[in-house]
C-alpha positions as CSV (number, residue, x, y, z in Angstrom):
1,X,174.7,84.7,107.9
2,X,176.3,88.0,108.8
3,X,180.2,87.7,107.5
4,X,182.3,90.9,108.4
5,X,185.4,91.6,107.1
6,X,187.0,92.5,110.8
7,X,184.6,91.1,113.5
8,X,183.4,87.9,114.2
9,X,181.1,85.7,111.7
10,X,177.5,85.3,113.0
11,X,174.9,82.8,112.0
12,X,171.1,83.2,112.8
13,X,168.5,80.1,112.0
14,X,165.3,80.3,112.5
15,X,163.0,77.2,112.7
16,X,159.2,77.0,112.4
17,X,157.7,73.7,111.7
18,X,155.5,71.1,113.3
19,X,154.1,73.7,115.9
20,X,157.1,74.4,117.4
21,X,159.6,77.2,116.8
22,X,163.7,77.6,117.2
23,X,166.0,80.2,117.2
24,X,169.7,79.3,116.8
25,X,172.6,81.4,117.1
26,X,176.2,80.6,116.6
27,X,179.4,83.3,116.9
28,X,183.1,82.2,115.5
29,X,185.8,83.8,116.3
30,X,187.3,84.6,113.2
31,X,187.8,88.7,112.5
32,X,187.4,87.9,108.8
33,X,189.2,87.1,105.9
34,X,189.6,83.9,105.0
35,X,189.3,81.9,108.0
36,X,185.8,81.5,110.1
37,X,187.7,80.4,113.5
38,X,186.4,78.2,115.4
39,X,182.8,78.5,117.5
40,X,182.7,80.4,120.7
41,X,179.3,80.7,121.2
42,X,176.0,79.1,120.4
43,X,172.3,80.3,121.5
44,X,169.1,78.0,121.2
45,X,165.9,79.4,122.0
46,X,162.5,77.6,122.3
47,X,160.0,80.8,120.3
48,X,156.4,80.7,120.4
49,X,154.9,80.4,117.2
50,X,154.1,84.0,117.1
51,X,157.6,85.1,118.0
52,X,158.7,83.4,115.0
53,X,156.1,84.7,113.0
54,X,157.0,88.2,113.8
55,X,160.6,87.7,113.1
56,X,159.8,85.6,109.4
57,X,157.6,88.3,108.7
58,X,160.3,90.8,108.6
59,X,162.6,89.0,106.2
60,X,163.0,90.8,102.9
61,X,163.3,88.9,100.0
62,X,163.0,91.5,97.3
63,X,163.7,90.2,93.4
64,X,167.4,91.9,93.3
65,X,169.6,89.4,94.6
66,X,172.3,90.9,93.3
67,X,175.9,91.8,95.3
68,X,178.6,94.2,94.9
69,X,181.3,93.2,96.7
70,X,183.8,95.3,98.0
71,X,187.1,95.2,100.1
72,X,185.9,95.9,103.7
73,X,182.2,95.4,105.0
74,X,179.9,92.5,105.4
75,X,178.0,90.3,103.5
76,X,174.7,89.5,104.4
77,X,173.4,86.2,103.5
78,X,169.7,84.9,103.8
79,X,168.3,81.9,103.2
80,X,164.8,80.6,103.2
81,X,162.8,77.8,102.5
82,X,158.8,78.9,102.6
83,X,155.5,77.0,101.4
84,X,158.4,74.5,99.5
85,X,160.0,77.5,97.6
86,X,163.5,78.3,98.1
87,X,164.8,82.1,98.0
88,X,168.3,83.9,98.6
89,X,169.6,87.1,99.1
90,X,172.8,88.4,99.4
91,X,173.8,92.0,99.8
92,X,176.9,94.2,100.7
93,X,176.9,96.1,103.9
94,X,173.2,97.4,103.7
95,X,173.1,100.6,105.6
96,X,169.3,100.7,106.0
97,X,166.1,99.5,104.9
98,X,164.0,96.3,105.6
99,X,166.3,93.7,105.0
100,X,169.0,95.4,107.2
101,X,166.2,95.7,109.6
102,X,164.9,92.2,109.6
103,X,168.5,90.1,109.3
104,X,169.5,92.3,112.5
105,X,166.2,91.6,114.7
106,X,167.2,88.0,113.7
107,X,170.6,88.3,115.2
108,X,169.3,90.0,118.2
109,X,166.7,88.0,118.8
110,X,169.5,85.1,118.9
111,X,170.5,86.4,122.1
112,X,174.0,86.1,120.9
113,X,177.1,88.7,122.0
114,X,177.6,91.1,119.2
115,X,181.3,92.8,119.3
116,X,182.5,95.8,117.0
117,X,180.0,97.9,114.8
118,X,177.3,97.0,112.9
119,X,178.1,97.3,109.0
């Protein structure tokens, strides 16, 4: 989940399982704060398995899962489920670096319409 404090909220799901693979996207239009808004745009797209692959395989899920939260920015929020485990980041407006890189070839993948700046 990619929640900016002036654009848009973005979600990105990725689905592997069963030999098949899915990429949702969904866009609200909420420009942050408090309230989400409501959907104005969802993606699904069918992935081969080694599209997914690629795109798990750069998630970041270091051992700091720490946040420092500020007034403007985003948070960055990932979720995974792998071999039964369950792991969570979340990280404040990550300027560079493999999780940055990974959560945003996610999104893009997601085909979905990105407005404003990336932060």
């Amino acid at each position: 989940m990619w929640l900016r404090s002036f654009h848009e909220p973005i979600l990105a799901r990725l689905d592997i399982g069963d030999g098949q693979a899915f990429l949702v996207g969904k866009r609200n239009s909420g420009a942050g704060g408090n309230s989400s808004g409501p959907r104005v745009e969802e993606t699904r797209r069918e992935l081969t398995l080694a599209e997914a692959r690629h795109l798990a395989d750069g998630l970041e899920f270091p051992n700091d899962t720490s946040t420092v939260n500020a007034r403007d920015g985003a948070e960055w929020i990932l979720e995974a489920v792998r071999d039964g485990r369950y792991s969570l980041r979340v990280t404040w407006s990550p300027d560079e670096g493999a999780f940055r890189d990974g959560c945003l070839g996610l999104v893009l993948a997601s085909t979905l319409r990105i407005t404003g700046r990336v932060y």
